[in-house]
C-alpha positions, 0 to 999 in steps of 0.5 A: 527545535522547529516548534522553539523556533515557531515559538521563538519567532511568534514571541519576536513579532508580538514584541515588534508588534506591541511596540509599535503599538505603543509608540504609534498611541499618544502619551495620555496628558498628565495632570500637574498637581494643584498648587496649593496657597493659603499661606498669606503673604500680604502688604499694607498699600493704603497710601498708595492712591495718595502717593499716585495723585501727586505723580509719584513714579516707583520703579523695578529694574529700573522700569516704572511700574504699578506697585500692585504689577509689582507685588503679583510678579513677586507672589504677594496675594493678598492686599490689605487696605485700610478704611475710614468712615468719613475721613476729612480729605477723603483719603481711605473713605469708602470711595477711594477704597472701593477704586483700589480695592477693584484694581486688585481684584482685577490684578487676580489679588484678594482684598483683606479690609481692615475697618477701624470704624473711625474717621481717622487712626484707630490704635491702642491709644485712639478708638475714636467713633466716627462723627456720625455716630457720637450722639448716638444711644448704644442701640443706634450704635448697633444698628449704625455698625451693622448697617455701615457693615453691611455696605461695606460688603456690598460695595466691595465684598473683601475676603477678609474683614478685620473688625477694627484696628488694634482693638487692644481696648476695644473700639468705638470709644467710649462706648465700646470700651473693653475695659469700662464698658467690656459688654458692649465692646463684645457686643459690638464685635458680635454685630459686625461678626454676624452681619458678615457671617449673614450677608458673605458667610464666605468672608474670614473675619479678624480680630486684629490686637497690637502686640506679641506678649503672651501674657497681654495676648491671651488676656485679650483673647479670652476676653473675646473668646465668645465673637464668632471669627476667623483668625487672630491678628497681631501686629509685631514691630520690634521697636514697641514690641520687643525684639526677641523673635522666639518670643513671638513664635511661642506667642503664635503658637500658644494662641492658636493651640488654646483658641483653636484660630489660625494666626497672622502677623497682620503688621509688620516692617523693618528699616533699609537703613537709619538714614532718613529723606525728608524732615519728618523724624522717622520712627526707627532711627537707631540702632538700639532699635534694631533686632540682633543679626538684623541690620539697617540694610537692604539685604538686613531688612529682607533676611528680617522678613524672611524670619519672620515668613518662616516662623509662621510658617514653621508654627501649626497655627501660622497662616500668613503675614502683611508688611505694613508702610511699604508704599509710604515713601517720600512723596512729598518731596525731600523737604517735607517737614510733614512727610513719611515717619515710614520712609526707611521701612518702605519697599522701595529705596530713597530712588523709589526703586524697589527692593530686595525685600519684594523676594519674601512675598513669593510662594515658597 
């Protein structure tokens, strides 16, 4: 009984001992898992230094605030900005950009350039050349692509470049046509990719076209098939391009499945309301124009959005999406008879308060 007892006892002090021990020794600092985020969740704010030269204060929680403040504190991480050659007022020229470009690496955003390689508007019906470049031979016009390229990096080195906007026929017309001149339109692209890739290997480069249908969709893609990029862009507007959302899941999904390429929805908006702030006739008025279960209405426009976040991300190839025009209010006053085509599918409300919708930018 006595040796028990001994036993008993010296398990006890060991016990009291190995506890003390514990608790006397400093919890060992736990390492918080690394958030991951590569699921890009970007807005198109090119007017943005346009709307601020002419005063314009935009408001959250009815506090004035830099729109960039407001895009980083509801998780927006990526900025698209438009870039023209040689613009006549100077608006989306290089200078302008490079400033804006700054402010938003300094907001801890990337910056995501999409290079029309024009002076103005480029889209499916406009691929006009820049000034600059229109009497020059097919061989000048390389080597002018490769060098405009290769300043574009140098001066503002983007993460992402997008190698013209809605390059449904190709670019700098007429000599980059897809249709009439499809050879040189590849070889085109081809410069631009391999300045990039030579001179900032680490940029991701884009191949943007208008569009959700996968027939025109997988024509365009295979046509360009042999450029060296990263990811394929699509702009989806149900206005122009339908209004069945399953139509542009199967449509990321087939095209990131056949051309092994991570997709993004690179423009995409939808209306507050069908009501309207200055005499421009806005782009979507009626309610013909609207996608079913989505209405004209705050709450509408942001459940749109979050549709749209949760198809890509709910597809293997989907990485992302950019809301186009949500800075591109009515600035120029409530009379303006050439103001904002945009103004009901913008971030903000006709108070330039900001929105609901500013909720789908965030992580999850």
């Amino acid at each position: 009984m006595k040796k028990v007892l001994t036993f008993l006892s010296l398990f006890v002090l060991l016990t009291v001992q190995f506890a003390c021990s514990s608790s006397d020794t400093p919890d060992t600092p736990v390492t918080p898992p690394v958030v991951t985020d590569d699921f890009i969740r970007a807005a198109d704010i090119s007017f943005l230094p346009q709307i601020e030269s002419a005063g314009t204060i935009l408001y959250n929680n009815s506090k004035a605030e830099d729109m960039l403040t407001t895009l980083k504190n509801s998780g927006c991480n990526t900025i698209r900005i438009r870039l023209w050659k040689n613009p006549a007022d100077g608006h989306s020229g290089l200078t302008e950009v490079k400033a804006l470009a700054a402010r938003v690496k300094q907001a801890g955003m990337k910056v995501w350039l999409t290079v029309h390689y024009s002076d103005t508007w480029a889209d499916p019906g406009n691929q006009t050349t820049p000034a600059e470049w229109a009497s020059l031979s097919f061989i000048d016009l390389k080597t002018a692509v490769a060098n405009y390229t290769s300043t574009i990096i140098t001066e503002i080195n983007p993460d992402i470049i997008q190698i013209g906007n809605e390059i449904n026929s190709g670019l700098l017309w007429p000599q980059g046509h897809l249709i009439n001149q499809e050879a040189q339109c590849i070889d085109l692209l081809k410069t631009a990719s391999a300045t990039i890739r030579s001179k900032a290997p680490k940029i991701k480069i884009m191949i943007h076209y208008a569009g959700v249908n996968t027939s025109d969709t997988d024509w365009f893609f295979t046509k360009v098939k042999s450029v060296d990029y990263d990811y394929i862009g699509l702009s989806y507007y149900p206005v122009w391009h339908g209004k069945d959302l399953t139509v542009v899941k199967s449509t990321i999904d087939a095209l990131g499945s056949k051309f092994s390429k991570k997709v993004i929805i690179a423009e995409t908006a939808y209306p507050f309301t069908l009501g309207y702030n200055d005499w421009t006739d806005n782009i979507v008025g009626l309610d013909s124009q609207l996608v079913s279960g989505y209405p004209a209405t705050p709450e509408g426009q942001k459940s749109y959005m979050l549709a749209i976040k949760n198809l890509l991300k709910t597809s293997q190839s989907g990485i992302g999406f950019s809301y186009w025009g949500g800075e591109w209010i009515s600035f120029k006053g409530n009379q303006a008879k050439n103001g904002s085509t945009f103004e009901n599918q913008a971030l903000y409300d006709f108070s330039n308060k900001a929105l609901p919708v500013f909720g789908v930018f965030n992580l999850n």
